[in-house]
Backbone as JSON, one array per atom type, in Angstrom:
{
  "sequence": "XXXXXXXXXXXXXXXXXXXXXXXXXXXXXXXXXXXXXXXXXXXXXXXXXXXXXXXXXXXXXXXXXXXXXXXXXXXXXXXXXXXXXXXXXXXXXXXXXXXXXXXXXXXXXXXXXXXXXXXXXXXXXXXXXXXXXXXXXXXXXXXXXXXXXXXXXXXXXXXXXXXXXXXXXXXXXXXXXXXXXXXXXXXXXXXXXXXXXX",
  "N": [[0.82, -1.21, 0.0], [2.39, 1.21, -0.09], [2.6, 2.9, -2.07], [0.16, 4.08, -2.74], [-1.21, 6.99, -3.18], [-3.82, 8.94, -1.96], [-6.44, 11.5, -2.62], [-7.94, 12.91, -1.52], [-7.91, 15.08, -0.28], [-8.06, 17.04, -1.58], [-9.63, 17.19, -3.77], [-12.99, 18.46, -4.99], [-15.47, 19.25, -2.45], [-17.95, 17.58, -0.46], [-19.88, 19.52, 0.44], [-20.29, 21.56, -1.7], [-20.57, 20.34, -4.19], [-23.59, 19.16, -2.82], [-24.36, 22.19, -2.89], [-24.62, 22.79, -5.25], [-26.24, 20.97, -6.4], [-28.44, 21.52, -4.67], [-29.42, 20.1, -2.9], [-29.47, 17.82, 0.28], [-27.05, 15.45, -0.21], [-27.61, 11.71, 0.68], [-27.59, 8.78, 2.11], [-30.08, 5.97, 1.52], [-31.03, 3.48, 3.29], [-32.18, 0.84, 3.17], [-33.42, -1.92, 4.26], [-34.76, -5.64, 4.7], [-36.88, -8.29, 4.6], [-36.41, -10.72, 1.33], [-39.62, -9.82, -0.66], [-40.99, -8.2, 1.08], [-41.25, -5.5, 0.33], [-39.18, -3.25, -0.44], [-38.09, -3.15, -2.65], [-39.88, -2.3, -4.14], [-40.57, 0.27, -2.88], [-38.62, 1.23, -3.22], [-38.21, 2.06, -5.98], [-40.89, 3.42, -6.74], [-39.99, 5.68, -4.67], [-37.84, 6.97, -6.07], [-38.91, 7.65, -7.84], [-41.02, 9.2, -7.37], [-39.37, 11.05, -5.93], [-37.02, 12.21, -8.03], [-39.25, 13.48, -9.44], [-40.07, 15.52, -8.34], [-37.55, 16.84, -8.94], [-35.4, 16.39, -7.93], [-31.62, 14.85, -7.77], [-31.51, 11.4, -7.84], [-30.21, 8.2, -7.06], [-30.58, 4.7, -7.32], [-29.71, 1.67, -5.87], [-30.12, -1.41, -6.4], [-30.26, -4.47, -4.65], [-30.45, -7.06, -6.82], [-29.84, -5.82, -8.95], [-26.98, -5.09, -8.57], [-25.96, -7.42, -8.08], [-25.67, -8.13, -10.72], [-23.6, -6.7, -11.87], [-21.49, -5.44, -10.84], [-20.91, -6.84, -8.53], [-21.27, -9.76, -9.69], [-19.52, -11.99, -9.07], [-20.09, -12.98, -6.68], [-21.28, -15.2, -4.44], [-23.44, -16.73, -2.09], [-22.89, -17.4, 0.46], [-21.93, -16.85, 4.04], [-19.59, -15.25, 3.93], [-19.18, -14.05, 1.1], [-22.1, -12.94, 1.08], [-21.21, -10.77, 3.07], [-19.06, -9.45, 1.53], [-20.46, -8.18, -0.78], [-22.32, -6.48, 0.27], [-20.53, -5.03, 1.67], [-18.8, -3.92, -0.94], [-21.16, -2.56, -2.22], [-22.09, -0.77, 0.09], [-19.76, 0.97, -0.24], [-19.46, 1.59, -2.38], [-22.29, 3.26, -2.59], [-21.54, 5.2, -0.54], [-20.1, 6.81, -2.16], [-22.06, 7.82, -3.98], [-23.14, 9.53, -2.22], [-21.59, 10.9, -0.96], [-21.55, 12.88, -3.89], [-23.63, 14.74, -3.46], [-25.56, 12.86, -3.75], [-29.31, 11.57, -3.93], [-29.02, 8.54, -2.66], [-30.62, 5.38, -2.51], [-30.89, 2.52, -1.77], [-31.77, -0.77, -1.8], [-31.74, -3.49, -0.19], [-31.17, -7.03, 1.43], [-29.64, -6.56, 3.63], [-29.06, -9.08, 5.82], [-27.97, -9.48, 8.61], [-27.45, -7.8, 12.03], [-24.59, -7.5, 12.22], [-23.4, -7.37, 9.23], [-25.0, -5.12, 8.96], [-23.81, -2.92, 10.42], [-21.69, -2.68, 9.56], [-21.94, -1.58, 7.29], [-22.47, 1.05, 8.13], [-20.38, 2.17, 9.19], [-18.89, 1.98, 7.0], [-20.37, 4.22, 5.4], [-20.99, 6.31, 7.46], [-21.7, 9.25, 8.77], [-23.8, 9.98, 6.11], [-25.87, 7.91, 6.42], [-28.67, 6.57, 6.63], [-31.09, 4.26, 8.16], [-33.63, 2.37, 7.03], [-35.86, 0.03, 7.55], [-38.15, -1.93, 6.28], [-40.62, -3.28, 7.54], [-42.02, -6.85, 7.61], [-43.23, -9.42, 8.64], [-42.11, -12.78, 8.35], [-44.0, -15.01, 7.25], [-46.01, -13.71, 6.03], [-44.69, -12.38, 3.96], [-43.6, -14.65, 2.3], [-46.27, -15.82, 1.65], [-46.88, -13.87, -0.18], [-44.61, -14.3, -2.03], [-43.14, -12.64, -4.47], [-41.29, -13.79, -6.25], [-41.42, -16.29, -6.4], [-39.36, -17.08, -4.9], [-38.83, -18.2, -2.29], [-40.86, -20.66, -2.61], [-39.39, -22.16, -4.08], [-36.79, -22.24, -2.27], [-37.78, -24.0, 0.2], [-38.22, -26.12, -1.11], [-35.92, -26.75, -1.38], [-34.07, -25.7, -3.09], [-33.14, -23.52, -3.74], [-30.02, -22.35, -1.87], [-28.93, -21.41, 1.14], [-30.98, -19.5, 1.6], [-32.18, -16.48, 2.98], [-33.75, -16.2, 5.72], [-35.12, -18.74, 5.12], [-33.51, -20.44, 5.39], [-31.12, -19.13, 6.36], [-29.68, -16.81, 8.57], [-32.24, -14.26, 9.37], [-31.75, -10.97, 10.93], [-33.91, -8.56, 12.31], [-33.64, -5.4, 12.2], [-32.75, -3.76, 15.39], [-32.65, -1.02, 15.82], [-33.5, 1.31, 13.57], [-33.81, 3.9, 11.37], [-36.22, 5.11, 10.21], [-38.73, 3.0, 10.26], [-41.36, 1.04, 8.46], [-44.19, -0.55, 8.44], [-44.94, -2.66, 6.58], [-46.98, -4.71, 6.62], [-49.03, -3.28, 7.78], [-49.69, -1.49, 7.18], [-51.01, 0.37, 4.23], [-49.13, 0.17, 1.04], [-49.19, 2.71, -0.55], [-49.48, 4.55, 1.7], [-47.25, 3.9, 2.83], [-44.74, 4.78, 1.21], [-45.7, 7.63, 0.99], [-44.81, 8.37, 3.9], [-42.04, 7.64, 3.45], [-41.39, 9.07, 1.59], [-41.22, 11.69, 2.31], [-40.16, 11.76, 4.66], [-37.65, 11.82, 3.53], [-37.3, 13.82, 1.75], [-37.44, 15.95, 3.68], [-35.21, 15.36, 5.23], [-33.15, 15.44, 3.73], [-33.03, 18.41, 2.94], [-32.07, 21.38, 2.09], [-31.25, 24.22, 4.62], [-31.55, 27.46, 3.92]],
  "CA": [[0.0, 0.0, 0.0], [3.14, 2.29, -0.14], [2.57, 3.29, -3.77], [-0.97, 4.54, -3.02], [-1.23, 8.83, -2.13], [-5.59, 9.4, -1.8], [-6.04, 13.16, -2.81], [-9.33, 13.37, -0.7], [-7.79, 16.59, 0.21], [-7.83, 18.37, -2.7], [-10.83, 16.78, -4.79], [-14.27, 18.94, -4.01], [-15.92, 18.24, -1.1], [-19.58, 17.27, -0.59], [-20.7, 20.3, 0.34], [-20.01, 22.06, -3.03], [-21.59, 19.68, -4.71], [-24.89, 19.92, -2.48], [-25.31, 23.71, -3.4], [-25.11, 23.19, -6.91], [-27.47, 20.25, -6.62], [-29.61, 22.39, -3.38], [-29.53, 18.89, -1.77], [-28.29, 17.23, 1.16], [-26.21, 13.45, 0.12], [-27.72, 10.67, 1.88], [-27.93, 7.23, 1.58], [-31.13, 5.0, 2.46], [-30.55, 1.8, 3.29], [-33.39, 0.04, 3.06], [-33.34, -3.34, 4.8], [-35.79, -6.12, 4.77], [-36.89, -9.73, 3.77], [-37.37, -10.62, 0.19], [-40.93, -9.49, -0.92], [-41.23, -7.36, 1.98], [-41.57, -4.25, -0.16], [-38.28, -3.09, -0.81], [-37.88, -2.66, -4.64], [-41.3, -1.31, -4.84], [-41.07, 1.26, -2.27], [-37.68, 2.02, -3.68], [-38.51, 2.56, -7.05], [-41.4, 4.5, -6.63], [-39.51, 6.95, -3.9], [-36.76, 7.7, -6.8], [-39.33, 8.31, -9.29], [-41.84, 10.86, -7.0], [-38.25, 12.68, -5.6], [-36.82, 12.55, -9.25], [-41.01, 14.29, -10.05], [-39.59, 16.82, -7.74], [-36.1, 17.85, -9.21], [-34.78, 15.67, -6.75], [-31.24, 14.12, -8.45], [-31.22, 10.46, -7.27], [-29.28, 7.0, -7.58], [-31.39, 3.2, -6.67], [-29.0, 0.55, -5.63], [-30.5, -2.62, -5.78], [-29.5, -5.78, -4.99], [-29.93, -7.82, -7.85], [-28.73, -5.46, -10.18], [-25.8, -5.26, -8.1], [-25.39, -8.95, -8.77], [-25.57, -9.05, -12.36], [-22.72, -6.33, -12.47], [-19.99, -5.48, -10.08], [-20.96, -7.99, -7.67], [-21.92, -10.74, -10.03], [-18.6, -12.68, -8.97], [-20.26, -13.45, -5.42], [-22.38, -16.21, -4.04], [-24.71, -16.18, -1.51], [-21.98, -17.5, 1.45], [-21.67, -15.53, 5.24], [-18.18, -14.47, 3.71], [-19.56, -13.34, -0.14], [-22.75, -11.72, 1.38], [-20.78, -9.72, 3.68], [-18.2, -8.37, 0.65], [-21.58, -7.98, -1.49], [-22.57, -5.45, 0.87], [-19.14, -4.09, 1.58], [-19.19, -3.45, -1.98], [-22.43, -2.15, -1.88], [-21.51, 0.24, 0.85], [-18.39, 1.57, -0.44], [-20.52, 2.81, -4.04], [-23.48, 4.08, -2.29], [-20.79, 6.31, -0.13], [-19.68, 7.64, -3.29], [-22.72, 8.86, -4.84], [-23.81, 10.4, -1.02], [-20.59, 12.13, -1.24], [-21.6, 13.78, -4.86], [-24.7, 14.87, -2.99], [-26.93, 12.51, -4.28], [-29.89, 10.77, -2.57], [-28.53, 7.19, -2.56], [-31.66, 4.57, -1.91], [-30.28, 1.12, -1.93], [-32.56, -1.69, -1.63], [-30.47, -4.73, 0.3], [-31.74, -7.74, 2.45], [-28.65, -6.84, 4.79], [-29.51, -9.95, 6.88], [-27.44, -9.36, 10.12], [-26.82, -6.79, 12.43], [-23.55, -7.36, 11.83], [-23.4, -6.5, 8.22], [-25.47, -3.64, 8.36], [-23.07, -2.1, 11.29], [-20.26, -2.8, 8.61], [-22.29, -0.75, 5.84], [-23.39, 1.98, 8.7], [-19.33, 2.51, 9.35], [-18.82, 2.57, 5.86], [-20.99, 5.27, 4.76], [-20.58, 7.31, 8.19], [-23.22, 9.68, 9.29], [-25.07, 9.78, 5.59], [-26.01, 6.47, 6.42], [-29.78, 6.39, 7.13], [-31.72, 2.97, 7.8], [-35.11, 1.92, 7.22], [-36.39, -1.31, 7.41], [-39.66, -2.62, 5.83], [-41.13, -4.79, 8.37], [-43.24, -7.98, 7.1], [-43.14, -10.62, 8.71], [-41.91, -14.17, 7.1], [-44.97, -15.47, 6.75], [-46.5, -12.66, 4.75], [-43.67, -12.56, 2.69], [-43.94, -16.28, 1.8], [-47.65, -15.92, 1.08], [-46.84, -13.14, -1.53], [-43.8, -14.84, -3.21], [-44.0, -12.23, -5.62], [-40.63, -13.64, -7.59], [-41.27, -17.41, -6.51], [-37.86, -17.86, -4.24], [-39.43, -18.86, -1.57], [-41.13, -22.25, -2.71], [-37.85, -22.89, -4.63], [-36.03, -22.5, -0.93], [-38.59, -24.52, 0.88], [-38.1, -27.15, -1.93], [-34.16, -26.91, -1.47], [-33.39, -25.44, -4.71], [-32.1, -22.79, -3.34], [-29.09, -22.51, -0.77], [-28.65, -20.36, 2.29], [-32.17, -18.09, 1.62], [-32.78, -15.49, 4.07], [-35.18, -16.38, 6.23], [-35.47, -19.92, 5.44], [-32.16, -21.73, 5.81], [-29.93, -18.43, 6.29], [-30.8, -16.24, 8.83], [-32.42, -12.52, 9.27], [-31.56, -10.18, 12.27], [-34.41, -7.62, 12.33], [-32.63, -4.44, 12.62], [-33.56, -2.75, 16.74], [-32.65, 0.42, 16.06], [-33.8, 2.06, 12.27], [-33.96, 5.61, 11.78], [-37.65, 4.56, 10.09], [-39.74, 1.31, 10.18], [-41.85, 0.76, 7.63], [-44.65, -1.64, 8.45], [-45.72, -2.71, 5.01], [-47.63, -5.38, 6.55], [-50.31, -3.32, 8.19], [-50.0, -0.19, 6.39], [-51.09, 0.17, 2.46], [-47.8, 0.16, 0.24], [-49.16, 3.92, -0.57], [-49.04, 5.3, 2.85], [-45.53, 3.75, 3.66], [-44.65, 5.33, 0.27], [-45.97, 8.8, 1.28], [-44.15, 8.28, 4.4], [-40.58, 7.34, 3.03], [-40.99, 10.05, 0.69], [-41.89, 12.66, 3.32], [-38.83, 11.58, 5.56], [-36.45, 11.36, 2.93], [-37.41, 15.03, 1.51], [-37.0, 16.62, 4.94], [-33.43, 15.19, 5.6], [-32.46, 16.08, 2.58], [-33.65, 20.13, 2.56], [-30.93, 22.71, 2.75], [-31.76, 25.24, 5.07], [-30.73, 28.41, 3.89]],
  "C": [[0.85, 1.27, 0.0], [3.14, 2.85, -1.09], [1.01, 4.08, -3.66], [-0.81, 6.1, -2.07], [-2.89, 8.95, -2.75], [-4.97, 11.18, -2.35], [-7.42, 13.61, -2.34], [-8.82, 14.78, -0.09], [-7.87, 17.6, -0.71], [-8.61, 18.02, -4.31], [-12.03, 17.91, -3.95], [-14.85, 18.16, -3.45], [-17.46, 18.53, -1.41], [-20.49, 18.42, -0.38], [-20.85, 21.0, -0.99], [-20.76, 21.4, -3.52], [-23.09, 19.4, -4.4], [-25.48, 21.48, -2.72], [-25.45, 23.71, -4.44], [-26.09, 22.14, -6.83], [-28.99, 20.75, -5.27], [-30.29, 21.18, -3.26], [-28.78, 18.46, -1.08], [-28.34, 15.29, 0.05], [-26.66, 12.73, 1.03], [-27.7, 9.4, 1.05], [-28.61, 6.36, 2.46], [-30.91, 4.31, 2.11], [-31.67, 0.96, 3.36], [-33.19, -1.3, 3.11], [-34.66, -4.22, 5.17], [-36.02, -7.56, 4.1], [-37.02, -9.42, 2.25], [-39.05, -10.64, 0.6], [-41.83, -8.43, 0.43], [-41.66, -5.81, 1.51], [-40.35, -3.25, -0.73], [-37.87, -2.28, -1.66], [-38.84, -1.8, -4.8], [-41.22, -0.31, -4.36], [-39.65, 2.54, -3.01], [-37.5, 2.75, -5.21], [-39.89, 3.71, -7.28], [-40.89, 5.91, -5.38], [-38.64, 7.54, -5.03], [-37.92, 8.19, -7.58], [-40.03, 10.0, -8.58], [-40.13, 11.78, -6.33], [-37.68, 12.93, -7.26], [-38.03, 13.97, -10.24], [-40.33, 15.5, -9.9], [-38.07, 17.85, -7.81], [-35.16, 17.41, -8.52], [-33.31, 14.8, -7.6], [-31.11, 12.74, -7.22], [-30.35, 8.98, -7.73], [-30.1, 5.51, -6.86], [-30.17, 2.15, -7.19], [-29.63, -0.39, -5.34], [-30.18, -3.91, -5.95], [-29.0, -6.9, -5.78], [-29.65, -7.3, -9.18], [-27.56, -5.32, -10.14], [-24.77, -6.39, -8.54], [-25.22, -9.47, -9.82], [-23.73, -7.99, -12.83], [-21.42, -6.51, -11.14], [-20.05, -6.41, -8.53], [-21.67, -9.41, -7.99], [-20.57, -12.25, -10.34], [-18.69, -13.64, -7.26], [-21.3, -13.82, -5.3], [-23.54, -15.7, -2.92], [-24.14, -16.85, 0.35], [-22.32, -16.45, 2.44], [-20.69, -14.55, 4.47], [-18.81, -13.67, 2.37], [-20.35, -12.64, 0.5], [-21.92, -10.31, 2.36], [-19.96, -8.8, 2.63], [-19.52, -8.24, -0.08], [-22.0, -6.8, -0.83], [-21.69, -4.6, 1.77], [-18.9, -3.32, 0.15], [-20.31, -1.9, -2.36], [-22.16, -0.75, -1.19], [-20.43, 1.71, 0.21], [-19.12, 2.4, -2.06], [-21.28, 3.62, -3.41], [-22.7, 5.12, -1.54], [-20.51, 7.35, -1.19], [-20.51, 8.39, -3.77], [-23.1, 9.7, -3.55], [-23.19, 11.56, -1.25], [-20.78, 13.16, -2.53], [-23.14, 14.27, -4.59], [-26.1, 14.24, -3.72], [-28.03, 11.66, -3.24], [-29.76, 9.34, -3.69], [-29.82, 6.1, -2.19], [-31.12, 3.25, -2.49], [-31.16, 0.22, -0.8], [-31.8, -3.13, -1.66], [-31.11, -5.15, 1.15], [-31.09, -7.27, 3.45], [-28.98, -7.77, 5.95], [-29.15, -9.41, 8.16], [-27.04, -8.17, 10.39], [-24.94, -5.83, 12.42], [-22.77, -6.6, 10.69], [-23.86, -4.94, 8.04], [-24.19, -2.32, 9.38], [-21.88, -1.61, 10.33], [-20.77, -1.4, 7.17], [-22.26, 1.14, 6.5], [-21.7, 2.81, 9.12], [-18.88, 2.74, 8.71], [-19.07, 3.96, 5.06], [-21.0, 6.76, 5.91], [-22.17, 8.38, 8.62], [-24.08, 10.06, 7.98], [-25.74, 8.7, 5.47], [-27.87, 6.65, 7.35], [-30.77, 5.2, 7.25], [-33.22, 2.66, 7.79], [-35.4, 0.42, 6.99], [-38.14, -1.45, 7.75], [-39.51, -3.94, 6.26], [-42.02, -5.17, 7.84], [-42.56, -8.94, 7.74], [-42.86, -11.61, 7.72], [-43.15, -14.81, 6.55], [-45.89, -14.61, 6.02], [-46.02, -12.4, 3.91], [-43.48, -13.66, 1.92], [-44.7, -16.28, 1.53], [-47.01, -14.96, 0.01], [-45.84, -13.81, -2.39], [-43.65, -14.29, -3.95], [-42.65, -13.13, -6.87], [-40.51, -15.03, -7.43], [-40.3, -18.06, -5.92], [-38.17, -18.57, -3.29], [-39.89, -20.78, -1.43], [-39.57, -23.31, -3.54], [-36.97, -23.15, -3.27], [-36.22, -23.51, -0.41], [-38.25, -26.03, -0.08], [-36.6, -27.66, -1.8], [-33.48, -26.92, -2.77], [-32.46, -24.54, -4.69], [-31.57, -22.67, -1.98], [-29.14, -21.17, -0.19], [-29.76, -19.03, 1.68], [-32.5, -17.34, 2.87], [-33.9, -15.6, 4.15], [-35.75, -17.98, 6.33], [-34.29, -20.7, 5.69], [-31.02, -20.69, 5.92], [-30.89, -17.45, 7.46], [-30.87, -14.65, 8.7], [-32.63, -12.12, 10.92], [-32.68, -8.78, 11.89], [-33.97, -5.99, 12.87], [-33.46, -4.05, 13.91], [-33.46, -1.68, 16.46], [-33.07, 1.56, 14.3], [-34.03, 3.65, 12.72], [-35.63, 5.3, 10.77], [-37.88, 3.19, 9.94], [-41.09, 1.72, 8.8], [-43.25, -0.54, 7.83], [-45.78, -1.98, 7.38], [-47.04, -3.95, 5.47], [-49.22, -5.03, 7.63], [-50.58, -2.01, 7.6], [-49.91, -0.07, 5.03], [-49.2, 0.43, 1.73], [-47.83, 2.13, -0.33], [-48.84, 4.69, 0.22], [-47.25, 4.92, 3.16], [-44.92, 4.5, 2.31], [-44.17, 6.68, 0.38], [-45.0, 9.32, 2.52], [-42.43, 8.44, 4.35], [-40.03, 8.97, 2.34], [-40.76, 11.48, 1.49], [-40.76, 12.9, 4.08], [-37.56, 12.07, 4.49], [-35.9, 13.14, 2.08], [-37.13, 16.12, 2.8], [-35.74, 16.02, 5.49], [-32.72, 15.81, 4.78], [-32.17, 17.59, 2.33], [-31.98, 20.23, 3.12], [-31.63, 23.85, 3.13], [-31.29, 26.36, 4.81], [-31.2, 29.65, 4.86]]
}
């Protein structure tokens, strides 16, 4: 590592780049079983802040996996660099003040601590609570009965496990509140962190 000089001192810094974009950099982390809500909530939050002039970036997991993390399994050791990975991008666009929404199972408390040290204080977490068994009734992409069948290895939730995050900076409970309201919600939060107060 003696050959490497960073020049984080003398690249612009994040604020600069928030006044010309007259947003704060964050990055939501959005944690949660498959079919829990996730993708959906995350794709419609970029589109209504995008409505609003809002520039944004959606990290999600399995597009992650088809590109710069489509060299890693589904292992303790791979998921954890998968979302070290993960981490270490979504820092990047925070830093060019963008809003970052990355849609990741992060199973364990562990991992997510690893992503939450990574990214530093724009590191904001929400987790869309559903229960397993409401998430197994919807199935929406079919992994589930493939798990249950043993087709597939180490699934979160059924043969791998999930640590429900204790502490989120929002909850989400998709499973008693319409997918619109938690929506309205996300969006609501995510627009008021973001404001620059001038």
């Amino acid at each position: 590592m003696n050959h490497i000089y960073p020049i984080f001192d003398r690249i612009l810094q994040r604020e600069q780049k928030e006044a010309l974009l007259k947003q704060k950099g964050i990055v939501i982390w959005m944690v949660g079983l498959s079919g829990s809500g996730k993708s959906t909530l995350a794709r419609a939050a970029e589109n209504a802040l995008h409505q609003q002039g809002k520039l944004t970036m959606l990290l999600d997991g399995d597009n992650l996996r088809t590109g710069i993390n489509n060299n890693l399994g589904f292992s303790e050791e791979d998921r954890t660099e998968n979302i070290r990975r993960a981490a270490e991008v979504a820092k990047l666009f925070g830093n060019c003040g963008l809003i970052t929404i990355c849609s990741l199972i992060s199973p364990t408390e562990k991992i997510r601590n690893m992503a939450r040290s990574i990214i530093g204080d724009n590191y904001f977490e929400v987790y869309i609570d559903c229960p397993l068994e409401i998430c197994e009734q919807r199935d929406v992409k079919g992994l589930y009965a493939k798990a249950r069948r043993g087709e597939i290895k180490e699934f979160t939730g059924i043969s791998s496990p999930f640590d429900p995050p204790q502490n989120p900076d929002l909850s989400l409970k998709t499973y008693e509140q319409s997918i619109e309201d938690c929506h309205q919600i996300l969006v609501d939060k995510i627009l008021e962190i973001t404001a620059i107060k001038y």
